[in-house]
N, C-alpha and C positions, 0 to 999 in steps of 0.2 A: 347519187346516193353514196359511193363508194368516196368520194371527195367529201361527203359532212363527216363520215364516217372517221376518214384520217383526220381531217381536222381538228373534231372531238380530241382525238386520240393523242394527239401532238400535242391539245393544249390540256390533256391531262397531266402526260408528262411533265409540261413545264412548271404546273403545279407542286408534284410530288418531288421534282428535282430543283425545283427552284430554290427553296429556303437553303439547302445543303449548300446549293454550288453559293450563296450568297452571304454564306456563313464565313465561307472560306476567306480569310485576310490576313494581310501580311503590310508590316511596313516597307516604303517603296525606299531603295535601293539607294544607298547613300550619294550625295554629289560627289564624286572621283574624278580627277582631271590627269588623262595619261595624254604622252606626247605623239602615240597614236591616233589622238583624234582628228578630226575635220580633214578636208582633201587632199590636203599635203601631209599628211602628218607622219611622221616615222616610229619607228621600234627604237628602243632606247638597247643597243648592245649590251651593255653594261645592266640594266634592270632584265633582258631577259636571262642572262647568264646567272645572276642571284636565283631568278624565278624558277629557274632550274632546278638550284642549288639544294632551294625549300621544298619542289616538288621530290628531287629526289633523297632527298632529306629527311622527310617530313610523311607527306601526301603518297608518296608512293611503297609506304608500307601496309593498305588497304586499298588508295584508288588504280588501279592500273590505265594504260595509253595506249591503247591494242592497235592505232592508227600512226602510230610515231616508231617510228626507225632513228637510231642513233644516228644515220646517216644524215639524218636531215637535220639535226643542230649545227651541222656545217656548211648546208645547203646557202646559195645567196639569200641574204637577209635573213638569216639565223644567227642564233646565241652566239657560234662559234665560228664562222665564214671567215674562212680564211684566201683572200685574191689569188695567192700562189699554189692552193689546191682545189681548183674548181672542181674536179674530183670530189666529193667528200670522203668519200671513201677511205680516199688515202692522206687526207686531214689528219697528222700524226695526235693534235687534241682531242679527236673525235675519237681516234683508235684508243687511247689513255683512258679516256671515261668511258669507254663502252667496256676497255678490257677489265675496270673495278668492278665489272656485276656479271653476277654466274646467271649464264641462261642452261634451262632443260634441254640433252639432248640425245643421242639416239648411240650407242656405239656399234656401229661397222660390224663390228667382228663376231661381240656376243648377243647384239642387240638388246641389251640392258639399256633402263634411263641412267642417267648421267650429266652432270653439271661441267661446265664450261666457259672461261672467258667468252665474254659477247665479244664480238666484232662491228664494223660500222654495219654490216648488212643487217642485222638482227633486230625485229619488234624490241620495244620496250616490254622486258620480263613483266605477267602478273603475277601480282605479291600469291593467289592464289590458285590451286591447278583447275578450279572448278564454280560453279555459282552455288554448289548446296555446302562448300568449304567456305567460300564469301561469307553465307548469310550466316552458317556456324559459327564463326572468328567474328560477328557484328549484332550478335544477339536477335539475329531473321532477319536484318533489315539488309540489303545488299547492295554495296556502294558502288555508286554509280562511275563509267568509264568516263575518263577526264577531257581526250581524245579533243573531242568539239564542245565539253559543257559551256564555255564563253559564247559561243554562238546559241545555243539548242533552250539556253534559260532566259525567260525576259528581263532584260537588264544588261545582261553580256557579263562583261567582266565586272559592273559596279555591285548586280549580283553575288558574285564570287566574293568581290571583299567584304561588303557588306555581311555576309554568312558566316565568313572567317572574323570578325569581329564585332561581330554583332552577341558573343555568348558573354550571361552576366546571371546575376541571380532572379529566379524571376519572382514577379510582380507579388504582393502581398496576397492571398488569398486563391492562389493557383496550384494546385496541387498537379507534381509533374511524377508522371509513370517509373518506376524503377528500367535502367536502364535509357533514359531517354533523357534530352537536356531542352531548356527551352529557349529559342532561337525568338526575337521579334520580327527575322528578316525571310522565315520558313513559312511556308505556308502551310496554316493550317487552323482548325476550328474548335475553340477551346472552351466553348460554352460547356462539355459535361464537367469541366476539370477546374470550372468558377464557381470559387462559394460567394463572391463577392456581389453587389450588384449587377442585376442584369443586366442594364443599359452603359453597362462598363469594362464587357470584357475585351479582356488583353488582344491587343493585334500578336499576330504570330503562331507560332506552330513549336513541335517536337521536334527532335531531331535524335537521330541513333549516333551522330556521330560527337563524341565528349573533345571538346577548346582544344583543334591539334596545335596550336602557336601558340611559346609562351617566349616571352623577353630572351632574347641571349638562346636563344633554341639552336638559333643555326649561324653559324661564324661565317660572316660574306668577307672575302676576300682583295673585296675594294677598301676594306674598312667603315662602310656604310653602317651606322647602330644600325642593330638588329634588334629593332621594338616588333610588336605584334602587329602596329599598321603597316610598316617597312614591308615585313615578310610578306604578308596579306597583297600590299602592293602591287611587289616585286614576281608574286607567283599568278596574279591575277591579268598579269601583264604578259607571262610566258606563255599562259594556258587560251589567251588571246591570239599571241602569234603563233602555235599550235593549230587553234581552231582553223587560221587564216593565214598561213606562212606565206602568203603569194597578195597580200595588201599592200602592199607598199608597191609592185611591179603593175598591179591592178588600178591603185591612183594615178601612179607615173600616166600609164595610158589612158586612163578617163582624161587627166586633162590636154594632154598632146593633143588628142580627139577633140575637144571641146576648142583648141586654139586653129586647129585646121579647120573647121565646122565657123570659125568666127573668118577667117583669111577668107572663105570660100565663100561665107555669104558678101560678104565685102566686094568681091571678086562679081560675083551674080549680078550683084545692084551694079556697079560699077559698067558692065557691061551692059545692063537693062537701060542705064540712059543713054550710054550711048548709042546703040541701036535708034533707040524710040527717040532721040529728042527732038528731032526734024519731022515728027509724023504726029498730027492733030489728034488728040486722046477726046 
């Protein structure tokens, strides 16, 4: 009895939740081709060091990196890895850009707060002290830590760029909320907000956050133009080896493992016939 019972009950639910959760759509995430991809594939130095540039440029006057340490853009297979300071620490490029940003801190003496050259030890500062200050400065909506977003969103990084250039005007006949912009790559369900045909409304969603990339926004210092897909690129690519700073050391060893796994079988068979070839199977 207890078993129709939940069953009932389960398939009420799916009922009542079901049109919602099916309402929800969004267009799928643009085809992006970074040099990260597939089994060997590496971090491009040079695109993470820009991606930086635009996060902290850009990005990081709302989203904070509560997960990232200045120390680790010097770390092997980082932005700024430098062979002669395995150390990061004492990465004099890593000490240079950590020391352009004032982190909070604490003074010894009279115990007042107090701002200060970061060092490599130090989190990545956030823009704010608190999450009811976040959603204050973002009109309630509270932007999300960047930390791992290329992992934690489906899509990865093709998500992230897609997001960052996906804002346009939107569709004829959609009326978009004050304070909010409309994304096709956001998810979300805009049937109250169509006066248009029903069997036509828009893929996509809101978004609280207003087009942070605009042409020329951020000066890359390779000389790279600086368009809106560059940037989007370039930071979609950082906030990947962010997520995953240890991918490139991770493939190294899958495949190592996969050529020893091939010598070994090789090695098994090799040895199985000789054993067995003189003995009637």
């Amino acid at each position: 009895m207890l078993r129709k019972v939940l069953a009932l009950a389960a398939l009420g639910l799916a009922f009542v939740a079901g049109p919602s959760l099916a309402a929800t759509t969004h267009e799928e995430p643009k085809d992006v081709h970074w040099s990260f991809e597939g089994p060997v594939g590496k971090f491009d130095t040079e695109q993470l060091q820009r991606g930086y540039k635009v996060y902290r440029e850009v990005c990081s006057a709302c989203h904070a990196m509560n997960l990232m340490y200045f120390r680790n853009l010097g770390q092997k297979g980082g932005p700024f890895y430098d062979p002669k300071y395995p150390n990061s620490n004492e990465n004099p490029y890593v000490k240079s850009l950590a020391k352009d940003i004032q982190v909070p801190d604490i003074d010894s003496e009279t115990g007042d707060v107090i701002h200060r050259p970061a060092t490599p030890a130090d989190k990545f500062p956030s823009p704010f002290p608190n999450e009811p200050a976040a959603r204050a400065s973002n009109g309630g909506a509270l932007p999300p830590d960047l930390s791992v977003i290329a992992k934690a969103r489906e899509g990865g990084p093709a998500y992230v760029y897609s997001i960052l250039t996906g804002f346009g005007p939107p569709p004829k006949g959609l009326t978009v909320p004050p304070g909010k912009y409309y994304n096709p790559f956001m998810p979300g369900d805009l049937t109250s907000f169509w006066t248009g045909p029903k069997d036509k409304v828009p893929e996509g969603g809101f978004i609280a956050m207003p087009p942070p990339l605009a042409p020329g926004k951020v000066t890359f210092d390779d000389g790279k133009p600086s368009t809106v897909a560059q940037q989007a690129d370039d930071v979609a690519a950082f906030l990947m080896w962010a997520a995953e700073p240890k991918m490139e050391e991770r493939k190294q060893f899958g495949l190592g493992a996969m050529i020893y796994l091939l010598i070994f079988t090789g090695l098994l068979y090799a040895s199985y016939r000789r054993i067995w070839r003189n003995v009637a199977h």
